[in-house]
Residue, then its C-alpha position, 0 to 999 in steps of 0.5 A: x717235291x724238289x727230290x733229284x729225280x723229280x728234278x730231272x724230269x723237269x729238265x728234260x721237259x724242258x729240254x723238249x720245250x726247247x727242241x720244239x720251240x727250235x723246230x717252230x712248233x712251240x707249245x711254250x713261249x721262250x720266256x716261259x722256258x726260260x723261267x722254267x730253266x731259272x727256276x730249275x738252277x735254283x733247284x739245282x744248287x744244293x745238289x751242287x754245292x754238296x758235290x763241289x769238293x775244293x781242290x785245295x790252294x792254288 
């Protein structure tokens, strides 16, 4: 399920993986979050593109 919603989820999981690494209490390794994050850019891309609107010559 890579719906927007189910997405956002994931990130502020991972935006709690990473306040709790930096307070010294990980329960995830940071090469875990960070393949988590890599996995949730791709994700995110379709959804960028969709929304990216040329603003036209330069």
């Amino acid at each position: 399920m890579n719906d927007p919603v189910h997405i956002i989820q994931k990130l502020w999981s991972a935006i709690y993986d990473l306040l709790l690494y930096a307070k010294g209490t990980p329960v995830k390794g940071l090469e875990e979050i960070e393949t988590e994050l890599d996995v949730l850019e791709y994700l995110c891309r379709p959804f960028a593109l969709d929304a990216y609107i040329p603003a036209g010559p330069m």
